[in-house]
Backbone as a printed PyTorch tensor [residue, N CA C, xyz], in Angstrom:
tensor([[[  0.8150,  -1.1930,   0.0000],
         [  0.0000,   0.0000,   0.0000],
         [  0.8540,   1.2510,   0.0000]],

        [[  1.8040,   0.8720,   0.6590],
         [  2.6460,   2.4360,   0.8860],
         [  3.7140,   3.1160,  -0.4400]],

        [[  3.5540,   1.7010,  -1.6000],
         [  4.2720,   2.0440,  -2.4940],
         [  3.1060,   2.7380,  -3.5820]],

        [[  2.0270,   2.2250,  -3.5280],
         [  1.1630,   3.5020,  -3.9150],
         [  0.6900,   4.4040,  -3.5240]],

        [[  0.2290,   4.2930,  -2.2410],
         [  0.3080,   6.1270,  -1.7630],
         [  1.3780,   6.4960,  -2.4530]],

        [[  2.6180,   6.5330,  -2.1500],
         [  3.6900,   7.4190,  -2.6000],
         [  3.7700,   7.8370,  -4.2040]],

        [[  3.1350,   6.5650,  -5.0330],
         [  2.5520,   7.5360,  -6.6490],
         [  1.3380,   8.3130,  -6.7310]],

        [[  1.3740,   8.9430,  -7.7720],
         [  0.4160,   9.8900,  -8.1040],
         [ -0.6700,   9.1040,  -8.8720]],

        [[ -1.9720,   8.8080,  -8.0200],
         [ -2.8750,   7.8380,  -8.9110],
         [ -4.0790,   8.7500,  -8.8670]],

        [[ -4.9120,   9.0130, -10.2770],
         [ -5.4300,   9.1780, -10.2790],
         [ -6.6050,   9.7490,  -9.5350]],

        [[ -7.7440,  10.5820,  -8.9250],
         [ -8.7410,  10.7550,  -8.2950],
         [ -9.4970,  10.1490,  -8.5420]],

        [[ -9.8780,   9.6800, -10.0920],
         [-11.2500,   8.7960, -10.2380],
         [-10.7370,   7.0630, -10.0430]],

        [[-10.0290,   6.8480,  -9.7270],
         [ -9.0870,   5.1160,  -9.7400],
         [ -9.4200,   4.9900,  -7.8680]],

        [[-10.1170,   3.8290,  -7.4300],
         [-10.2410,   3.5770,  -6.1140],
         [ -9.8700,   2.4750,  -6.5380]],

        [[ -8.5370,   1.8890,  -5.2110],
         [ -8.2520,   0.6010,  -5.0140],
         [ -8.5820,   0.2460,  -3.8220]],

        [[ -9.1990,  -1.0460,  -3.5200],
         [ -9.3020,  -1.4320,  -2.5220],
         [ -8.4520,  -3.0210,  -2.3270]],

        [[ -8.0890,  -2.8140,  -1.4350],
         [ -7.3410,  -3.6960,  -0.8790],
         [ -7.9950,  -4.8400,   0.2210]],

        [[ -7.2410,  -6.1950,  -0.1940],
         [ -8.1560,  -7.1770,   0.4540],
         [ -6.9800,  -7.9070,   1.4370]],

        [[ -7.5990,  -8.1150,   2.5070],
         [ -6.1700,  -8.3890,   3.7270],
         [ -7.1420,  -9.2880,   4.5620]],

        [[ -6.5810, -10.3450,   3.5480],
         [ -6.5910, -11.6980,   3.7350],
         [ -7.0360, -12.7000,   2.7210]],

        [[ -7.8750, -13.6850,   2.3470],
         [ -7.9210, -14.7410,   1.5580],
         [ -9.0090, -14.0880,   0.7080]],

        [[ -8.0980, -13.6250,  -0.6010],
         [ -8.9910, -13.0340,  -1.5070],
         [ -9.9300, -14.0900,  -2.4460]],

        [[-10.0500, -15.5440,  -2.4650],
         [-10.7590, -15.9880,  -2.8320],
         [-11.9570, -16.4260,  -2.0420]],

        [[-11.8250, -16.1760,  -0.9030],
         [-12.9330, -16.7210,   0.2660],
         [-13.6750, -15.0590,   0.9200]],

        [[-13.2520, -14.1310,   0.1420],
         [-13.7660, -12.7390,   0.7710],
         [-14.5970, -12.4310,   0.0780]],

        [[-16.0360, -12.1290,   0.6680],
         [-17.2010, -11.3980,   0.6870],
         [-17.2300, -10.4580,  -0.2480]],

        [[-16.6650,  -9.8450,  -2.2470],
         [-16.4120,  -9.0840,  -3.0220],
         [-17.8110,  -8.2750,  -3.2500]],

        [[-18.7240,  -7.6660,  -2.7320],
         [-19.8940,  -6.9350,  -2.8240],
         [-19.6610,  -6.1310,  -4.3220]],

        [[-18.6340,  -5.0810,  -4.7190],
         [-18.7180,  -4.7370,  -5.3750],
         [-18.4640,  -5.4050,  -6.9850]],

        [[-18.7920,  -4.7020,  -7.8660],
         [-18.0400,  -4.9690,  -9.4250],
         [-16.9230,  -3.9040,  -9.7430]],

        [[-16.0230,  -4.7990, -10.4470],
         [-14.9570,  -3.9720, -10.8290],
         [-15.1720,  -3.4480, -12.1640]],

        [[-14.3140,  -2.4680, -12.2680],
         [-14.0960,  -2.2520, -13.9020],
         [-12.8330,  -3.2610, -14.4810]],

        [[-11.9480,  -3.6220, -13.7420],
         [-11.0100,  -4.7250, -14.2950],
         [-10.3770,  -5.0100, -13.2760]],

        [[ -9.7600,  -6.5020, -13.5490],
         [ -8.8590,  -7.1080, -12.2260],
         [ -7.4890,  -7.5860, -13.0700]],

        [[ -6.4350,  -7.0340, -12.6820],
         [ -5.0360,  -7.6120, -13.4890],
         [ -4.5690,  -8.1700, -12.2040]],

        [[ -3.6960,  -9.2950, -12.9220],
         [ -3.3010, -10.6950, -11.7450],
         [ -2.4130, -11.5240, -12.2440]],

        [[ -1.5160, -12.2620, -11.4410],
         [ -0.2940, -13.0430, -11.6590],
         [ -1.1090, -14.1020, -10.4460]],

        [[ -2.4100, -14.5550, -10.1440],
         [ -2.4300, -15.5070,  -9.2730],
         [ -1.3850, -16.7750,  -9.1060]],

        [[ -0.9530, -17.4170,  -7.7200],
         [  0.0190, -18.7890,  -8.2450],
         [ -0.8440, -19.7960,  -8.8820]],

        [[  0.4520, -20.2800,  -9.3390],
         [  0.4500, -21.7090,  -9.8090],
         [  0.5950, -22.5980,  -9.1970]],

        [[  0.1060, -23.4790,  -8.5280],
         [  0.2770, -24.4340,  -7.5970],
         [ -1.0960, -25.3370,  -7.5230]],

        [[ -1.6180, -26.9270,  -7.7160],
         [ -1.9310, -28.2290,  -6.9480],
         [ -2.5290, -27.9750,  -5.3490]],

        [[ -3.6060, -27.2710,  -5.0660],
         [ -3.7750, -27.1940,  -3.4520],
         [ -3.9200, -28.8300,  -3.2300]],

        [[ -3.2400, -29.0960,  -2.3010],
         [ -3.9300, -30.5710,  -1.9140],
         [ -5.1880, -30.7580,  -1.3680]],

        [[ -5.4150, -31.7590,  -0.7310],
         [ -6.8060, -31.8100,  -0.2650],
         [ -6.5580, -31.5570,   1.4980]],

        [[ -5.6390, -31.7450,   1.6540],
         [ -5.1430, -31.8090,   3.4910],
         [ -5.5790, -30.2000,   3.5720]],

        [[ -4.7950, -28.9790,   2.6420],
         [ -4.8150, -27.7680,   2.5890],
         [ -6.4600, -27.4400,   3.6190]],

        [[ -6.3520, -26.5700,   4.4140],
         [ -7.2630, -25.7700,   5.5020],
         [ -8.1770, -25.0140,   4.5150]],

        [[ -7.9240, -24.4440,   3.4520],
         [ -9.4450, -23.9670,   2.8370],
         [ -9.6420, -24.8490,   1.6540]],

        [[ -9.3210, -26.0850,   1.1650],
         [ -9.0080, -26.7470,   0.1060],
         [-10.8920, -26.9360,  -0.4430]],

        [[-11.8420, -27.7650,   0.8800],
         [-12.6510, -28.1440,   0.3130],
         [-13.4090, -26.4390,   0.4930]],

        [[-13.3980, -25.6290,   0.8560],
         [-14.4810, -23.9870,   0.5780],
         [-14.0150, -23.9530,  -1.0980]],

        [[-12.2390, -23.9110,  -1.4240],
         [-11.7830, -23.3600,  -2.8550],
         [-12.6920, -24.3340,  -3.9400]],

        [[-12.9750, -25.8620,  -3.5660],
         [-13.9850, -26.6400,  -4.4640],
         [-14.9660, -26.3080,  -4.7770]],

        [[-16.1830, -26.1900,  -3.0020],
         [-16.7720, -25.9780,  -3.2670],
         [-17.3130, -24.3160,  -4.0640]],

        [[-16.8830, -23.4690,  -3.8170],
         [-17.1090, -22.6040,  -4.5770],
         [-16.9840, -22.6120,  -6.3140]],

        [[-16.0370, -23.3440,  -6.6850],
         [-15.4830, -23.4010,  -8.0270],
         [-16.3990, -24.2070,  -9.0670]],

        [[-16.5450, -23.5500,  -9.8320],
         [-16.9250, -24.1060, -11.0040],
         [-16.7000, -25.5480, -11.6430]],

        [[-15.1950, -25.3060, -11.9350],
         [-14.4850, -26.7190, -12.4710],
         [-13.8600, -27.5370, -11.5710]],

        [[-14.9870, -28.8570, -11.3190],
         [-14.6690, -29.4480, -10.3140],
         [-13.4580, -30.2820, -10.5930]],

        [[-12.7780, -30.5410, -11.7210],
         [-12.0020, -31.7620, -12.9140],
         [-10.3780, -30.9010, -11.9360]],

        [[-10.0660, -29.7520, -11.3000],
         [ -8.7080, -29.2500, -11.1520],
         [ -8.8140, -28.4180,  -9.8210]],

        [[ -7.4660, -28.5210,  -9.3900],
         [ -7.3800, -27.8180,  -7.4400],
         [ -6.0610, -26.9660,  -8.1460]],

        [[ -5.7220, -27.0720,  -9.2460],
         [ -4.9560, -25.5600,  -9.4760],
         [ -5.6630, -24.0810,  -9.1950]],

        [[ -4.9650, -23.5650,  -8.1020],
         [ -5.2610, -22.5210,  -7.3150],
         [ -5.2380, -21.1930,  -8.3260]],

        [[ -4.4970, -21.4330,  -9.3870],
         [ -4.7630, -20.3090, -10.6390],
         [ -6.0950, -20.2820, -11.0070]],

        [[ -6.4360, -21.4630, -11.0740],
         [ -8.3040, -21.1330, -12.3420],
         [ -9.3610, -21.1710, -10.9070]],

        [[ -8.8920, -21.0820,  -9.5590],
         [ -9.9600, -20.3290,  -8.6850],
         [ -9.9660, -18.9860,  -8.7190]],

        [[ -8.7890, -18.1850,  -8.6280],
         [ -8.7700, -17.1690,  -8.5110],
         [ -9.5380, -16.9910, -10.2080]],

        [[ -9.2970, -17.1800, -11.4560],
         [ -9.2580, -16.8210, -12.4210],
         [-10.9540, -17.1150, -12.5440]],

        [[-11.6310, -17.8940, -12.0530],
         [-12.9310, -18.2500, -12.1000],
         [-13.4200, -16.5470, -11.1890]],

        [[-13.2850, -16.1060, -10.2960],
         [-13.3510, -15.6090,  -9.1980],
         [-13.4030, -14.2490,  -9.6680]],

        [[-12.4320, -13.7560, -10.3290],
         [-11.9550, -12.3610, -10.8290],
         [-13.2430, -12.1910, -12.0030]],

        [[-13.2780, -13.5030, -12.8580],
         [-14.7800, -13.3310, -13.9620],
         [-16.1710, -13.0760, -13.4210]],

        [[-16.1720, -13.3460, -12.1470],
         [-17.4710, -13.1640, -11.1660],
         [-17.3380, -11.2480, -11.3000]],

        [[-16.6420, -11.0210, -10.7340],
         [-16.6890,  -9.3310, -10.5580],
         [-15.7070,  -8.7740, -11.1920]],

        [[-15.0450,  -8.5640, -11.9420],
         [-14.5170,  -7.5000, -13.1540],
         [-15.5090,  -7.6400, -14.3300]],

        [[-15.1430,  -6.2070, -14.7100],
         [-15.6270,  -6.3450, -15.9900],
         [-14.5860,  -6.2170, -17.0490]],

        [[-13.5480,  -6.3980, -17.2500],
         [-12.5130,  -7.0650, -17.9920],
         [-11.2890,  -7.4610, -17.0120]],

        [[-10.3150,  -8.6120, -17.4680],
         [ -9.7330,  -9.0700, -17.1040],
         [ -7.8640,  -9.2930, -17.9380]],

        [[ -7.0770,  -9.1760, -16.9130],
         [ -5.9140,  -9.0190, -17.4270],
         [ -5.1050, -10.0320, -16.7490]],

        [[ -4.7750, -11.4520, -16.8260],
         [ -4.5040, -12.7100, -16.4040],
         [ -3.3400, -13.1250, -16.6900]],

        [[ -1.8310, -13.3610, -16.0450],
         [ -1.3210, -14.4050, -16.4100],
         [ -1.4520, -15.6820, -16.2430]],

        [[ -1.4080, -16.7010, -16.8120],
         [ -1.7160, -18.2280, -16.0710],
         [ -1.2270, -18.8850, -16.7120]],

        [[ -1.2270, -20.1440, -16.6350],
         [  0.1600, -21.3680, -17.2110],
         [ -1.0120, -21.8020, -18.5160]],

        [[ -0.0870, -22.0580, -19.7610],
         [ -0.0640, -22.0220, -20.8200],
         [ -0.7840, -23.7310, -20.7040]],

        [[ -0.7750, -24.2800, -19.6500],
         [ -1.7310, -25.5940, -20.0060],
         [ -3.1990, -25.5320, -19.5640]],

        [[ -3.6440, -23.9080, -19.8440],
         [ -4.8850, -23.7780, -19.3940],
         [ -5.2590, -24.0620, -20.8770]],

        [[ -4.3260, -23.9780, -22.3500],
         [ -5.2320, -24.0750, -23.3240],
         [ -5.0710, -25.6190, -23.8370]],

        [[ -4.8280, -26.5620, -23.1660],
         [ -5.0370, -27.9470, -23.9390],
         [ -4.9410, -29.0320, -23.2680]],

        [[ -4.6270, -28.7520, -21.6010],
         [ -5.0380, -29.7050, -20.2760],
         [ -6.2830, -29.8500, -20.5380]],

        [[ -6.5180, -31.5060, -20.2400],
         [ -8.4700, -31.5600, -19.9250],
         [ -8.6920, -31.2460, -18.4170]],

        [[ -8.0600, -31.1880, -17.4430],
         [ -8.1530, -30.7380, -16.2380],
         [ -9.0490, -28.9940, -16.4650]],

        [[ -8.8180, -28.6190, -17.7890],
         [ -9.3490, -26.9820, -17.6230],
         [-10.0140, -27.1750, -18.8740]],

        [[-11.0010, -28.1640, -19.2390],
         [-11.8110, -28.6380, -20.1840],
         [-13.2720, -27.3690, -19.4920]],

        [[-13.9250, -27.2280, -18.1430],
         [-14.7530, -26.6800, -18.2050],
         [-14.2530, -24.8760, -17.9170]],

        [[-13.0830, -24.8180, -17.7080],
         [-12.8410, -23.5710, -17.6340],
         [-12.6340, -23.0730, -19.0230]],

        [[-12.0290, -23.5780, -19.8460],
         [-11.9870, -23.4940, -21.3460],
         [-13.2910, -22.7350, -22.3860]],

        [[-14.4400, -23.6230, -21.6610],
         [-15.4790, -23.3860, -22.1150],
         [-16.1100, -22.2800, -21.4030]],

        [[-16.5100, -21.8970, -20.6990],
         [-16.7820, -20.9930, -19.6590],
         [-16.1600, -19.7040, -20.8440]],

        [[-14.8280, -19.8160, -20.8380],
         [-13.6460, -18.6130, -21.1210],
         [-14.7490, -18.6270, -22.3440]],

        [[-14.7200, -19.2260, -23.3570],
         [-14.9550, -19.4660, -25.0970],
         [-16.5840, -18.4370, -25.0820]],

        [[-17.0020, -18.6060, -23.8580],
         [-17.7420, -17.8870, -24.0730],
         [-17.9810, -15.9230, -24.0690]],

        [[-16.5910, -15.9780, -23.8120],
         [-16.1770, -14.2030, -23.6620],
         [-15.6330, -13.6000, -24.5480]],

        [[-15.7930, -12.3080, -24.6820],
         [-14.7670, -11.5940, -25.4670],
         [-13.3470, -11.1940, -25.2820]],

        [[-12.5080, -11.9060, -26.1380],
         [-11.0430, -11.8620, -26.1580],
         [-10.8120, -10.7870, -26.7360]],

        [[ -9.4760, -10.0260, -25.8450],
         [ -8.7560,  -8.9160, -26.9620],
         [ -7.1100,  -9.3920, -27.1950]],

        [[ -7.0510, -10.3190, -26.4600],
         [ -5.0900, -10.6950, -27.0700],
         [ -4.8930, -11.7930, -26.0970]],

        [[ -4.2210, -12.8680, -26.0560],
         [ -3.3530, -13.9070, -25.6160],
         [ -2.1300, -13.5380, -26.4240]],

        [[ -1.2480, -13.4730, -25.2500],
         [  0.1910, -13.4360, -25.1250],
         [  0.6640, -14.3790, -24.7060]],

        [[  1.7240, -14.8490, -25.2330],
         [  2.3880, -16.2480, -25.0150],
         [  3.6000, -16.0620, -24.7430]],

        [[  4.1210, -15.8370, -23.2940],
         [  5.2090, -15.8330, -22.9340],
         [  5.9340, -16.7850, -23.0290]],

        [[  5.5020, -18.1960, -23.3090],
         [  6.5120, -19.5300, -22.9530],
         [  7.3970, -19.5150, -21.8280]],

        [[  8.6740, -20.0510, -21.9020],
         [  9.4990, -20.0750, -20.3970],
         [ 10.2820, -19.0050, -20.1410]],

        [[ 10.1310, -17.7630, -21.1340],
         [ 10.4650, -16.6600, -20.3900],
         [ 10.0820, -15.7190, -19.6010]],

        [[  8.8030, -15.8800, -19.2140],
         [  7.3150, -14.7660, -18.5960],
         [  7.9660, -14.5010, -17.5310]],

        [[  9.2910, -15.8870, -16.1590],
         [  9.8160, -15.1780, -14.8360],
         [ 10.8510, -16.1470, -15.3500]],

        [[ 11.6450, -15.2720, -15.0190],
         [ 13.6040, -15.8170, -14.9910],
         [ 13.5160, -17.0400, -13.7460]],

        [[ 13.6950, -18.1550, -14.2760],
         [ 13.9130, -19.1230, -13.2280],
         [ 12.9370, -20.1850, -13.1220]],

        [[ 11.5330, -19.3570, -13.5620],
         [ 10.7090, -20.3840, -13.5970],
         [ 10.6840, -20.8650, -15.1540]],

        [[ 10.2610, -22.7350, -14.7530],
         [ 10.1060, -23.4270, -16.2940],
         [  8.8380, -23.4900, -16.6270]],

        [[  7.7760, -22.7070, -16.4550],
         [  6.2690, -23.1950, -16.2790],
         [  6.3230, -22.1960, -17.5780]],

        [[  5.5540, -22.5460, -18.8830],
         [  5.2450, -21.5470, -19.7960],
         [  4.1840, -21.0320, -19.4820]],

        [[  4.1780, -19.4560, -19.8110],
         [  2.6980, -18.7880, -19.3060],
         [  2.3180, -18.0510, -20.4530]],

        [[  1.0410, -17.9690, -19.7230],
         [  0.0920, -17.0810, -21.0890],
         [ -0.2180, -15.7590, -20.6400]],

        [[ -0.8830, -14.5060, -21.7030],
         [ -1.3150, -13.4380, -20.3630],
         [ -2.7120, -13.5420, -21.2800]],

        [[ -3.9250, -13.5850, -20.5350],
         [ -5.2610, -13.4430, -21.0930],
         [ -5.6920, -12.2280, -20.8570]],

        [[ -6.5240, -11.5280, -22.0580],
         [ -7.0870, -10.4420, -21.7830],
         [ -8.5840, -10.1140, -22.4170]],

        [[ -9.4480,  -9.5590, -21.7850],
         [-10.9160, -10.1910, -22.6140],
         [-11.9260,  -9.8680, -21.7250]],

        [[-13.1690,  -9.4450, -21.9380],
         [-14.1870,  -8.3910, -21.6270],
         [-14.6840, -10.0020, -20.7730]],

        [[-15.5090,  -9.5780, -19.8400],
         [-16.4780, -10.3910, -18.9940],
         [-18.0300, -10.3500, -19.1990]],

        [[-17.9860,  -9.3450, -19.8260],
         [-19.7040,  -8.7390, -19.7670],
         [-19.9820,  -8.7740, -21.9760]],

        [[-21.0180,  -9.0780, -22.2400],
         [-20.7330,  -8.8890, -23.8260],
         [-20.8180,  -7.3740, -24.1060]],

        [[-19.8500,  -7.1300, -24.5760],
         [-20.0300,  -6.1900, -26.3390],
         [-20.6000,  -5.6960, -27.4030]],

        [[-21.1210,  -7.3740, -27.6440],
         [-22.0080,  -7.0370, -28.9640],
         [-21.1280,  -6.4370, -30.1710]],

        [[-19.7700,  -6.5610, -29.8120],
         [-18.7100,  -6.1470, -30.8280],
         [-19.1140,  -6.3130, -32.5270]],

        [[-19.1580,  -5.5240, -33.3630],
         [-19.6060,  -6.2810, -34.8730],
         [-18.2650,  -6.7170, -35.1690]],

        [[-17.2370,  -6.3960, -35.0630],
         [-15.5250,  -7.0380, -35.4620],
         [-14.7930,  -7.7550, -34.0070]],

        [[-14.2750,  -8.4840, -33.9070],
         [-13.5900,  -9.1120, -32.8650],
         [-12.2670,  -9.3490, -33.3040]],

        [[-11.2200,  -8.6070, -32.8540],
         [ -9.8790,  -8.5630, -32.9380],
         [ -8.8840,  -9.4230, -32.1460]],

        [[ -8.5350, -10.6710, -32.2760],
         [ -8.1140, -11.2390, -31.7380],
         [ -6.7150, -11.2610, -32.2790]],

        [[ -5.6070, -11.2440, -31.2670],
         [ -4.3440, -11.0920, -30.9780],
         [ -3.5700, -12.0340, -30.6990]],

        [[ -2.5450, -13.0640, -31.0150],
         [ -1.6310, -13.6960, -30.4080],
         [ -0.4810, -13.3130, -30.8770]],

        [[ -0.0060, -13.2730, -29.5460],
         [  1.6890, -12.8390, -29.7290],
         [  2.3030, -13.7240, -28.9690]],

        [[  3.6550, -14.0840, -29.8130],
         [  4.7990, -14.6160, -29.5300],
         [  5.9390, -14.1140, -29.0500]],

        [[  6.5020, -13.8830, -28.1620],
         [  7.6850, -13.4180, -27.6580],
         [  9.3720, -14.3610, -27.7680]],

        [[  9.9050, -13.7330, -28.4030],
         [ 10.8390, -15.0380, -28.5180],
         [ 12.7470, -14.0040, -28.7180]],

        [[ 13.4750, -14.4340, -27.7930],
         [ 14.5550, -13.8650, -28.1490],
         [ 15.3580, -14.6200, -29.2610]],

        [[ 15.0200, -13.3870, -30.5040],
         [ 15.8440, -14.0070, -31.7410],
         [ 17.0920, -13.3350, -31.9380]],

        [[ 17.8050, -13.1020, -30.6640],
         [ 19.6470, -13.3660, -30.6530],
         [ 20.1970, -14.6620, -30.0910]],

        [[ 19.2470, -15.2240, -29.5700],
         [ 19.5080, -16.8050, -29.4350],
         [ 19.4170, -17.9850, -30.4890]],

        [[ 18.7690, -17.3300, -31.8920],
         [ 17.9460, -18.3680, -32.4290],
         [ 18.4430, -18.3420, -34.0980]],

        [[ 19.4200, -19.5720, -34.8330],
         [ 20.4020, -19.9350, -35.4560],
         [ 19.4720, -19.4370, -36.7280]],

        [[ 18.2320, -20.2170, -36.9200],
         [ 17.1410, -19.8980, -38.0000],
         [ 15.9930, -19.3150, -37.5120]],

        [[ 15.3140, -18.0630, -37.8760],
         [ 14.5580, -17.3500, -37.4360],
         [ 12.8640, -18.0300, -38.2220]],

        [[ 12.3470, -18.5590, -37.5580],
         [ 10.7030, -19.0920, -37.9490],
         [  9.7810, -17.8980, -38.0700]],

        [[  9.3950, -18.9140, -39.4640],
         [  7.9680, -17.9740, -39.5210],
         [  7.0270, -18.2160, -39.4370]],

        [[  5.5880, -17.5610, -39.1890],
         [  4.9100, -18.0700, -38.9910],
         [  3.8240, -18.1400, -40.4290]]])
């Protein structure tokens, strides 16, 4: 908090801050957008809020603690700005989150692969895409590839 007080944000921008288990907290309001790096991690079942994170969740098929939060944030934003691991698009574990998503408006998937955090090997994606419809008459959909081509002997095309 204290590193934003100290910037200059906006008057019309209210953040509120949640201090404590932001998937098990009482969210009354709607947002205008939620941007997020939720983890990546398998909750087990031993885990102390494991069976509330189920029962609340949609997709009962996965206990990856990413597609609760990511289920969670689609409840109240009205667009969304997501990183999450790149086997959200072809795991069947995220077969009903998949669908759920298919039903929204996309504006870009970014495909970081294993460079998104120095150190980690998990490839990630960043999702971005309206919650509420549009009614858009054109839909602009975006994928980008990020790739350092001073490493790379033959340069691919696509």
């Amino acid at each position: 908090e204290s590193i934003l007080h100290a910037s200059v944000i906006s008057k019309n921008i209210k953040i509120n801050y949640v201090h404590g288990d932001f998937l098990l907290a009482n969210h009354e309001e709607q947002y205008d957008i939620a941007i997020g790096n939720p983890p990546f991690m398998k909750i087990p079942s031993s885990h102390k809020s494991y069976r509330l994170y189920k029962s609340q969740s949609r997709n009962k098929k996965t206990n990856n603690i990413f597609n609760f939060f990511l289920e969670r944030v689609v409840d109240i934003a009205n667009y969304v700005s997501f990183i999450v691991p790149k086997s959200i698009l072809g795991s069947p574990e995220f077969n009903a989150t998949r669908s759920e998503l298919s039903k929204l408006e996309f504006d870009s998937i970014f495909d970081f692969g294993e460079k998104g955090f120095k150190g980690v090997l998990i490839e990630t994606i960043g999702l971005n895409f309206h919650t509420r419809t549009l009614n858009l008459k054109n839909k602009i959909f975006e994928f980008l590839t990020l790739i350092d081509f001073s490493t790379i002997e033959v340069i691919p095309y696509f």
